[in-house]
C-alpha positions in Angstrom: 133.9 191.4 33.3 130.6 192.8 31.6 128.1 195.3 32.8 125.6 192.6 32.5 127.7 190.2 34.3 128.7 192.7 37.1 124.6 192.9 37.6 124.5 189.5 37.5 126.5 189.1 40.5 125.2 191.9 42.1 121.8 190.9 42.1 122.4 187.2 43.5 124.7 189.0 46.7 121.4 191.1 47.2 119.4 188.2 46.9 121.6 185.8 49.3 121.5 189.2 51.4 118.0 188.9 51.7 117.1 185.2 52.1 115.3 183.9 55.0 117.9 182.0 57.2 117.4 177.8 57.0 113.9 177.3 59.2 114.6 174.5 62.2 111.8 172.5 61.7 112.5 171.3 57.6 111.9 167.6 57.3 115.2 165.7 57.4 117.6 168.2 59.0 120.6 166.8 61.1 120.5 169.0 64.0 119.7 168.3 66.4 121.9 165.2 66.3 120.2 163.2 68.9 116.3 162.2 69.7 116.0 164.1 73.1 117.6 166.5 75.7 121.0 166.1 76.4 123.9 169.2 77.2 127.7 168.9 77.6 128.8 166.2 75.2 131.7 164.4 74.8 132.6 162.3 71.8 135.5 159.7 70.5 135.9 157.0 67.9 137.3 153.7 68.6 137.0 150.6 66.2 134.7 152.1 63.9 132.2 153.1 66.2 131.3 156.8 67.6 130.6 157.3 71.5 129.0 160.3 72.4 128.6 160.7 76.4 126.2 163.8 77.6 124.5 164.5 80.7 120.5 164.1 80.8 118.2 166.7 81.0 116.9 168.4 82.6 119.6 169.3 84.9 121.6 166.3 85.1 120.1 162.6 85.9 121.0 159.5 88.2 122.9 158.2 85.7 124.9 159.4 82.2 124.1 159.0 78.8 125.8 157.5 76.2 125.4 157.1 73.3 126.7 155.0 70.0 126.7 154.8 66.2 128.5 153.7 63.5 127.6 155.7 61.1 127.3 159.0 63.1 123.8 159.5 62.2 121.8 156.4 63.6 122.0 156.5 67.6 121.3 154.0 70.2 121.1 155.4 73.6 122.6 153.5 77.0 123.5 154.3 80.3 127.0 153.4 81.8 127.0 151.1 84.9 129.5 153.9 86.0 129.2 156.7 87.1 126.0 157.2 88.7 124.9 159.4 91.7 124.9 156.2 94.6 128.1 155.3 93.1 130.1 158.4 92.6 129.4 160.7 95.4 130.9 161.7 99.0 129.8 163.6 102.0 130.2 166.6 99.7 129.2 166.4 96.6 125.5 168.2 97.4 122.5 167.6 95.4 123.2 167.8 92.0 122.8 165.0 89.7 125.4 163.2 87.4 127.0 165.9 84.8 129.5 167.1 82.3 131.6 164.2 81.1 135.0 163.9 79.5 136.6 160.7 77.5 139.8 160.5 76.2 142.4 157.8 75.6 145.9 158.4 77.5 149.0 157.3 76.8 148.9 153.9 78.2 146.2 152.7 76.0 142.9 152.7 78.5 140.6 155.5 78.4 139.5 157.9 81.2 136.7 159.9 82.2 136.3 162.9 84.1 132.8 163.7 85.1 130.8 166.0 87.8 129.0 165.1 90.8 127.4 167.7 92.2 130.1 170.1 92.7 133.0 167.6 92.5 134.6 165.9 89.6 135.3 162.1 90.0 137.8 159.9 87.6 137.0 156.2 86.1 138.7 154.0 83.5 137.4 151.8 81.5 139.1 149.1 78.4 137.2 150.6 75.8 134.7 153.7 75.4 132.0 150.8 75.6 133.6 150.5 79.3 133.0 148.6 81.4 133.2 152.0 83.8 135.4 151.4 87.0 136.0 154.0 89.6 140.1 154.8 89.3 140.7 156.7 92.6 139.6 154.4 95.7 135.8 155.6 95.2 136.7 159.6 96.2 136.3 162.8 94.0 139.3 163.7 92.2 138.7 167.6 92.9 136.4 168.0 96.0 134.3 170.2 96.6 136.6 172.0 99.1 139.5 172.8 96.7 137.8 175.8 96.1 134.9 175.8 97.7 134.2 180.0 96.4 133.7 178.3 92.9 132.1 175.7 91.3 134.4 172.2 90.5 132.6 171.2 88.0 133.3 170.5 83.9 136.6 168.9 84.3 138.0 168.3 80.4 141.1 166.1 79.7 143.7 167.1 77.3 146.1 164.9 75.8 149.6 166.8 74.7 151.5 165.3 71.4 154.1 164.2 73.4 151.5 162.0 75.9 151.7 164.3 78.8 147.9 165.1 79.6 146.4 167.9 81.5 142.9 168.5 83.6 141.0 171.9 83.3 137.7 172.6 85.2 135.9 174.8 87.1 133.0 177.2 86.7 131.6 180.3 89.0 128.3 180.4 91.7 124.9 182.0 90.5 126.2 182.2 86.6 129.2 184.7 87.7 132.9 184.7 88.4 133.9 181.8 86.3 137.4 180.3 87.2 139.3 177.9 85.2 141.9 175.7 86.8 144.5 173.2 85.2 147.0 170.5 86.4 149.1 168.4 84.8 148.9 164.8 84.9 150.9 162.2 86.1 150.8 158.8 83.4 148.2 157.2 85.4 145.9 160.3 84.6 144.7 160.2 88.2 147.6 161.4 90.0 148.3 165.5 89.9 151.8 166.3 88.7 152.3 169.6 90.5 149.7 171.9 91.9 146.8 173.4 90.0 147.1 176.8 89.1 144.1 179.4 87.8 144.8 180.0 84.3 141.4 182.3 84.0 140.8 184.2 80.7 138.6 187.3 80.3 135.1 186.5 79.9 135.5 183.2 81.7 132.5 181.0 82.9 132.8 177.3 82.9 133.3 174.6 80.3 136.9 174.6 78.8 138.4 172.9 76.4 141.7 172.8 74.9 142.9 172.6 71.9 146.4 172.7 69.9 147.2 174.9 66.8 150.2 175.1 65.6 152.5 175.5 68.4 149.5 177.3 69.9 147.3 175.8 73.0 143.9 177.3 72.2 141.4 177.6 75.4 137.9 177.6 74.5 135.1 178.1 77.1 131.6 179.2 77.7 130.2 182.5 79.4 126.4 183.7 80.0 123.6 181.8 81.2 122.3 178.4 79.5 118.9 179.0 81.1 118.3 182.3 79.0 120.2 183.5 75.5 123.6 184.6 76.7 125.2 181.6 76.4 128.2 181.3 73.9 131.7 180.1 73.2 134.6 182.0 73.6 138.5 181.7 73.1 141.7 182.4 74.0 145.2 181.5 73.1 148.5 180.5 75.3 151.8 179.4 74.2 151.7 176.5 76.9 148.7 174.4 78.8 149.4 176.7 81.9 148.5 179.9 79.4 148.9 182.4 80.2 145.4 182.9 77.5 144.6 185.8 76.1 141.1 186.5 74.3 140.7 187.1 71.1 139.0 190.0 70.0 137.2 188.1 67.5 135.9 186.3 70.5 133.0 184.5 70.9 132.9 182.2 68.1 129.3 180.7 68.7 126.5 182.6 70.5 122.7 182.8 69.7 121.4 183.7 66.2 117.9 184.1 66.7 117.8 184.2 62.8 118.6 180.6 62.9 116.4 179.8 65.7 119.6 179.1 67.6 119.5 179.7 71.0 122.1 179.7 74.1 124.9 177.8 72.2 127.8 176.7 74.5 129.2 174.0 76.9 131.3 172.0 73.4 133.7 169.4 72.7 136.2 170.0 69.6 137.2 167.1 67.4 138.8 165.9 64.6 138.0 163.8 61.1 140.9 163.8 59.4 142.3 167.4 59.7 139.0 168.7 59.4 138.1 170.4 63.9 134.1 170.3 64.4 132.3 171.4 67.4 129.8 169.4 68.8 127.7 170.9 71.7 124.5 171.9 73.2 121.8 174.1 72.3 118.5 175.1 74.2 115.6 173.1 72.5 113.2 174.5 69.9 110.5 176.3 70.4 111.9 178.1 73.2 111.7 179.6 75.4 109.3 177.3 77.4 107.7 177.5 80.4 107.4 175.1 84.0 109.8 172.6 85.3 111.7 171.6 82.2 112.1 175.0 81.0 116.0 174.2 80.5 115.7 171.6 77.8 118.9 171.3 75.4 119.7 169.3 72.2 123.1 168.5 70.6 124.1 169.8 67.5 127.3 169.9 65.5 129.1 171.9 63.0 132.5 172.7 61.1 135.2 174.9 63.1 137.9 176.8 61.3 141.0 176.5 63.4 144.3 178.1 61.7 147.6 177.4 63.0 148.2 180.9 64.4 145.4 179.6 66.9 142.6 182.3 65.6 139.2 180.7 65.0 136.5 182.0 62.4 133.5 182.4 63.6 131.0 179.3 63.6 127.8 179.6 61.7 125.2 177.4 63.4 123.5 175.1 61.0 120.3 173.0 61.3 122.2 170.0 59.4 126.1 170.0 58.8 127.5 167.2 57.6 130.7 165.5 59.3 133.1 163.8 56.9 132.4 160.2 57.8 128.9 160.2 58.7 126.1 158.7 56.7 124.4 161.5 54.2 121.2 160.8 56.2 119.3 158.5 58.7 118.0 155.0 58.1 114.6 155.5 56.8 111.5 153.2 57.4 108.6 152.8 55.1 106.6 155.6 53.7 104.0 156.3 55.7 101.1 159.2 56.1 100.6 160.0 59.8 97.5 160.9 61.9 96.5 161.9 65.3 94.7 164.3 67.4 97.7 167.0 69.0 98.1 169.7 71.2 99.0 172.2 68.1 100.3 172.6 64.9 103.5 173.0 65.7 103.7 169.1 67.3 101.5 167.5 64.6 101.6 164.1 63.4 103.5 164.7 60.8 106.6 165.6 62.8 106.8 161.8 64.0 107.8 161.2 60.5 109.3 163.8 59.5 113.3 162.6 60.1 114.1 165.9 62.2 114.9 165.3 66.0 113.8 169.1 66.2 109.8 168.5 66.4 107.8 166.0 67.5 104.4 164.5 67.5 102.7 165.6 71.4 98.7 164.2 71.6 96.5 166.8 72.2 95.4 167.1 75.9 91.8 164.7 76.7 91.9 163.3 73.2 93.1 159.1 73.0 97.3 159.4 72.6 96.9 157.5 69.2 98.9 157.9 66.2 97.9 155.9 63.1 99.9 155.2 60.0 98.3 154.4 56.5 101.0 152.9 54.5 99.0 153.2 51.7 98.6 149.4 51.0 99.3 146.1 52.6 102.5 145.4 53.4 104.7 142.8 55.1 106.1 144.3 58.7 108.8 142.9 60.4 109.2 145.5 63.3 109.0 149.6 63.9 111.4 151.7 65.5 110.2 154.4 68.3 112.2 157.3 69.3 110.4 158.5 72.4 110.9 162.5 73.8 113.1 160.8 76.9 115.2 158.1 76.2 116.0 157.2 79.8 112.1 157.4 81.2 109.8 154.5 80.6 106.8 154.3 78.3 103.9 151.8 78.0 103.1 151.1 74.1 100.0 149.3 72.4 100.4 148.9 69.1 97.0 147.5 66.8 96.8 146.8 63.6 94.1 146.7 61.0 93.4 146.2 57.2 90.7 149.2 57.0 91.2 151.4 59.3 88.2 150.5 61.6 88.6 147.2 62.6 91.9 146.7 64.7 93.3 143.9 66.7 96.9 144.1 69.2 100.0 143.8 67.3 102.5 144.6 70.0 102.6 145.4 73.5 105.8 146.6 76.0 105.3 147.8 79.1 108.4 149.8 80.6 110.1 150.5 76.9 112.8 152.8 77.6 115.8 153.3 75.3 116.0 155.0 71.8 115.0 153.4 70.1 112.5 151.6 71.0 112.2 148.5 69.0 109.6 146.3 68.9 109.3 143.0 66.6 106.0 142.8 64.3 105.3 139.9 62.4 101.7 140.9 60.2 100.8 142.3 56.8 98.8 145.1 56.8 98.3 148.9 55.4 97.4 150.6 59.1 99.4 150.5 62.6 98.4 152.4 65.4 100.7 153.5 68.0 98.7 154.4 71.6 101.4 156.0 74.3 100.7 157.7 77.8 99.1 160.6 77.8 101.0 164.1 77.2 103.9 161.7 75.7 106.1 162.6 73.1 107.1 160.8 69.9 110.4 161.9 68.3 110.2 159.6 65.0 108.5 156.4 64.6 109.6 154.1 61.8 108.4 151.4 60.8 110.3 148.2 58.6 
């Protein structure tokens, strides 16, 4: 190679060296994955479709959320009939709301899920990941509260062997220390323990683990720190059985904040698979952070590729503001170009972030002006409906949409009160160049599209 070459080379390491990490609020990135806050996901694929189940922030909600795509990057959000708080609790379960699901498919064809109440973890089956939910143990936790009552029983996952056999793991620690995992094996109607549990706790244990297979290895992934500040990460260890024993890797953790990336508290995952290609897909604490008040504990759900090598090491995970997954779409559905405009509380939630394709920002009025947004499509043109993507799927919004030819003479186009969902779509049938979009005060707007 030539001296010119060599410092060739060497001056485009220095310069990768020294360039600014990817900024999380670039128009069009893919992480966060979903419009809103959401923490412990859990995904599958059945019949062409994705299924993503996560609990609701802040801290859990009444109900779960689930939700599906086809394409892996256009979501609609729901909430299963099953579980929710009044129909998945006992005597015992405490306060706590509705957390920390688990899907899989066993063996005999029907899938299962494994989900918290309060500090128990309850069982349902369902046809298809679409459900319909059922309660599958007589309408009583699986793992009460007083199996263990010094630790948490919370964050059951399901793991499904090659041969069929499945196995349950779960557990997490009081006041954000001494973690303990627990696992038991399964009898085929994936409600039944086969055996007692045993603690299969690795070092640096706190709640959240997930299994995995490589090789002939069982790989045990789990989370340790706090969510609430910027401890929290994912760490690993590896057994040569379900029941361990797991020892961590000194290359441990795989995933933890990298305030270079504006990635904070990274943890609480699911592994899965496209192909042979593992990704992990789990939660992150919103951007910007930190905040401040009751929903100071806000997360998102990203995702991004995992190295898993068949001597069960993992490389460590670079987190990304947009990895692509082999079999999603390149990028979202897009509405019509539009310039946006409206009054907000700073620069940092300006119009321009309703439109800006990144589920990272967000428009937010500013505080005593009118909540309007307007968009100037730049000349008349034929709308059929718009698309909202609201900051809380699950709460419910009222939404006045005008329209007008100039800009200063507007009459109602649209009107919902109640809208909840995301998105939120409501039908239009007008020509026009502007819309104007007036929510409740102080509410957010993720995207709004219009087609």
């Amino acid at each position: 190679m030539s001296k010119a070459v060599l410092l060739m080379v060497a001056a485009g390491l220095l310069a990768a060296a020294d360039a600014p990490a990817p900024r999380w609020d670039t128009p069009g990135d893919g992480n966060p994955l979903l419009p809103g806050y959401f923490a412990d996901p859990s995904i599958v694929r059945d019949g062409g479709k994705w299924y993503l189940y996560a609990t609701i922030d802040p801290w859990g909600d009444d109900r779960l959320a689930l939700w599906t795509s086809s394409n892996g990057r256009d979501w609609t959000f729901s909430t299963p009939a099953w579980p929710t708080k009044a129909a998945a609790t006992s005597p015992t379960s405490g306060d706590s709301k509705v957390w920390a699901p688990s899907v899989v498919k066993a063996a005999n064809g029907r899938w299962y899920m494994y989900v918290s109440v309060g500090s128990e973890v309850w069982v349902g089956s369902a046809p298809s990941p679409a459900g319909p939910w059922a309660d599958a143990n007589g309408g009583k936790p699986l793992i009460a509260k007083s199996f263990a009552p010094a630790y948490h029983m919370i964050d059951a996952e399901a793991f499904v062997d090659d041969d069929g056999t499945a196995y349950l793991y779960w557990g997490s620690g009081l006041n954000w220390t001494n973690g303990h995992c627990f696992v038991v094996k399964l009898k085929p109607d994936m409600v039944s323990f086969d055996g007692e549990p045993k603690d299969v706790t690795p070092a640096n244990y706190f709640e959240g683990p997930f299994l995995v297979k490589a090789g002939s290895h069982y790989v045990l992934t789990y989370s340790d720190g706090k969510t609430t500040e910027d401890t929290y990460k994912v760490r690993y260890a590896i057994g040569d059985t379900p029941f361990g024993p797991f020892r961590e890797r000194p290359d441990s953790p795989i995933l933890s904040t990298d305030r270079g990336r504006d990635v904070i508290s990274p943890g609480h995952h699911a592994i899965f698979r496209v192909g042979k290609q593992p990704y992990i897909l789990y939660h992150r604490q919103s951007l910007p952070w930190p905040r401040a008040g009751d929903d100071a504990t806000l997360r998102q759900i990203a995702v991004d590729p995992l190295t898993i090598r068949d001597d069960g090491t993992i490389a460590r995970v670079t987190p990304s503001h947009g990895s692509g997954v082999t079999g999603f779409a390149n990028r979202r559905t897009r509405g019509l170009p539009v310039t946006l405009r409206g009054d907000a509380v700073d620069a940092a939630h300006d119009a321009g972030r309703a439109g800006d394709d990144n589920y990272a920002t967000l428009w937010r009025p500013a505080p005593g002006a009118e909540p309007l947004l307007v968009a100037d499509l730049g000349k008349t043109r034929r709308l059929s409906e718009v698309r909202l993507r609201m900051e809380y799927a699950s709460r419910a919004y009222d939404l006045v949409i005008d329209s007008s030819s100039d800009g200063l003479h507007w009459w109602p186009a649209a009107v919902r009160k109640g809208a909840s969902g995301s998105p939120i779509v409501l039908p239009l049938n007008v020509s026009t160049r502007y819309l104007r979009l007036r929510v409740p005060a102080g509410a957010g707007v993720w995207e709004w599209q219009l087609f």
